[in-house]
C-alpha positions in Angstrom: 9.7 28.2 46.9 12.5 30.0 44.9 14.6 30.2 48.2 14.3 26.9 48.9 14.8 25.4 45.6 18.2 28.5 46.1 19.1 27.0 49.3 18.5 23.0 48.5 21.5 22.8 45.6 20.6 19.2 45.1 17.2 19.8 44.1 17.8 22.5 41.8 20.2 20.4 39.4 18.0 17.5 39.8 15.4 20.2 38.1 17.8 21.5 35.9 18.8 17.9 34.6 15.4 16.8 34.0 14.8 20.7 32.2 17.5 19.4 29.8 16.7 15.9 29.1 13.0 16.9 28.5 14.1 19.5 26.4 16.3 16.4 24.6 13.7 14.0 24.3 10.8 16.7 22.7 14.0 17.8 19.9 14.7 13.8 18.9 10.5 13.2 18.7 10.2 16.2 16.4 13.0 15.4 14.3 11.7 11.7 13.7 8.3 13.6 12.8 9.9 15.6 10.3 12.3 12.8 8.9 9.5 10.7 8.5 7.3 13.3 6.9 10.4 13.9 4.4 11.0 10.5 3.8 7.3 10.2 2.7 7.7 12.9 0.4 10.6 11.0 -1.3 9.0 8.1 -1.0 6.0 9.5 -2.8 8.3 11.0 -5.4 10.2 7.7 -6.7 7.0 5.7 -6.6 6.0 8.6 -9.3 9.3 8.5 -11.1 9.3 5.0 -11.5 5.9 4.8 -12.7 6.4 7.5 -15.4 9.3 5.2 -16.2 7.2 1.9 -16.4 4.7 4.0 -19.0 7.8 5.5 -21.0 10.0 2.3 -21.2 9.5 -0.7 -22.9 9.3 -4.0 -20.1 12.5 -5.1 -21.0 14.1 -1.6 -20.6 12.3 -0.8 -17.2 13.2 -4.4 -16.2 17.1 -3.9 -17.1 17.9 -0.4 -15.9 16.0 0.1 -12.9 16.6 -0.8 -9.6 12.9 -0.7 -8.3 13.4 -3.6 -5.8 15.6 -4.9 -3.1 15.7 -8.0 -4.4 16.6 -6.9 -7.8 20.2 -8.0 -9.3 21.4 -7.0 -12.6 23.7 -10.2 -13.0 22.7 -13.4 -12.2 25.5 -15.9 -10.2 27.7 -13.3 -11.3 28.1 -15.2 -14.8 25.2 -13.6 -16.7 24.8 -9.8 -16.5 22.5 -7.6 -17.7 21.2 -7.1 -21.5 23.8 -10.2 -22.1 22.5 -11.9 -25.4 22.7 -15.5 -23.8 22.2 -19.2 -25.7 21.4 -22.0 -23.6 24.0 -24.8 -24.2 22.3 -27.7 -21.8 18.5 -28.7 -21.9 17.0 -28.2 -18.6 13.5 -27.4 -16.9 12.8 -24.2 -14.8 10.6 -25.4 -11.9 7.4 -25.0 -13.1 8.1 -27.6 -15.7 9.3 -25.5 -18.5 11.9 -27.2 -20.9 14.1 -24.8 -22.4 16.3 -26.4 -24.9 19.8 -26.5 -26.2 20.0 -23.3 -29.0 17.4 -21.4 -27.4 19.2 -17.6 -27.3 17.9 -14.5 -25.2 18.5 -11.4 -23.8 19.2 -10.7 -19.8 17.4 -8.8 -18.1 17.3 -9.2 -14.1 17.0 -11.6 -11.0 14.9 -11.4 -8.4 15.7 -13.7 -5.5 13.2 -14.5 -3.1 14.9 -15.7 -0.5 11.6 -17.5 1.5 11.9 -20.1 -1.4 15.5 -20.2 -2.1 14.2 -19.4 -5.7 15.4 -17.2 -8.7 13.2 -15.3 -11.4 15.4 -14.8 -14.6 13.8 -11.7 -16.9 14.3 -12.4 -20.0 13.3 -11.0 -23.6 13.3 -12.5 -27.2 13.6 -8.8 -28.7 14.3 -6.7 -26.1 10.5 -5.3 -25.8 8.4 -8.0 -23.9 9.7 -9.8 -21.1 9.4 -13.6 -20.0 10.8 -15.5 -17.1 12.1 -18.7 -15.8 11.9 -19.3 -12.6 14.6 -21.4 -11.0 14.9 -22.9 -7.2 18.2 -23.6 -5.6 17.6 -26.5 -3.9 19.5 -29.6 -4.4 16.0 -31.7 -5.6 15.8 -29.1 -8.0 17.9 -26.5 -10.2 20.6 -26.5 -7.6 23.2 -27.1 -10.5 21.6 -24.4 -12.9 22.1 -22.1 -10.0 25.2 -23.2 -9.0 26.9 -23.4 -12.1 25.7 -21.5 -14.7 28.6 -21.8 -17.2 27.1 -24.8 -17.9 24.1 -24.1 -19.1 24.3 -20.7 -20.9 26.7 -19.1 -23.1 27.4 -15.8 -23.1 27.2 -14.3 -27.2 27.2 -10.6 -26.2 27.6 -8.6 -23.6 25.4 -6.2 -22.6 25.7 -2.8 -20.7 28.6 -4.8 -17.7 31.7 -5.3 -20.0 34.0 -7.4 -18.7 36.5 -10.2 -19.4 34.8 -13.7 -19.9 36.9 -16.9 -19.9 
């Protein structure tokens, strides 16, 4: 068989090819085994970090340093940015009905957007312990304008951790 394989040159590469690709395809397989095994092992490891955070951090802080989500924004509409100490200047109602009135002040903490609803979740704390929210939909037959503009609606008294020049 040897000989022939020797003699046929056609046959012997066609061999030698599929030698190599097998010996491609079983390297890529283990090393998505091992990837995935190591990305589970770091997975596993900042699902522990972040829940020894939650226990040692007050909600507010966990809520305004940690980025434990990918929907998680530490500024909202790039106007508002985290631990900002904020005072709303316009009455409105978030969208579950929730009238927030002019002179109400609070601290920043996050957004979450949740793009299925075109909605926003606004973390906010009264003394930077316990957090509350207001939940906001951008949709025109909504808070469309809160979203859009939020200059109008909040004032900025003092900045939090994002320093930066406010006009």
């Amino acid at each position: 068989m040897f000989v022939y394989l020797y003699t046929n040159k056609i046959l012997l590469w066609f061999i030698v090819a599929l030698l190599f690709i097998g010996m491609i395809t079983v390297t890529i397989i283990l090393y998505m085994f091992i990837l995935s095994i190591v990305e589970k092992k770091r997975d596993k490891k900042r699902e522990k970090e972040i829940e020894n955070l939650k226990n040692t951090l007050s909600p507010y802080e966990f809520e305004s340093t940690q980025l434990n989500a990918i929907n998680k924004y530490f500024n909202f509409e790039e106007y508002i940015y985290s631990e900002d100490y904020v005072k709303v200047t316009k009455t409105f109602k978030d969208y579950y009905g929730f009238t927030h009135f002019v002179g109400e002040k609070w601290y920043f903490s996050c957004a979450y957007f949740l793009p299925y609803e075109d909605g926003y979740t606004l973390y906010i704390s009264d003394d930077k312990i316990n957090v509350n929210t207001i939940y906001l939909q951008d949709r025109i037959e909504t808070q469309k304008e809160i979203c859009s503009h939020p200059e109008e609606y909040f004032k900025i008294l003092e900045q939090g951790r994002f320093k930066r020049e406010v006009f």
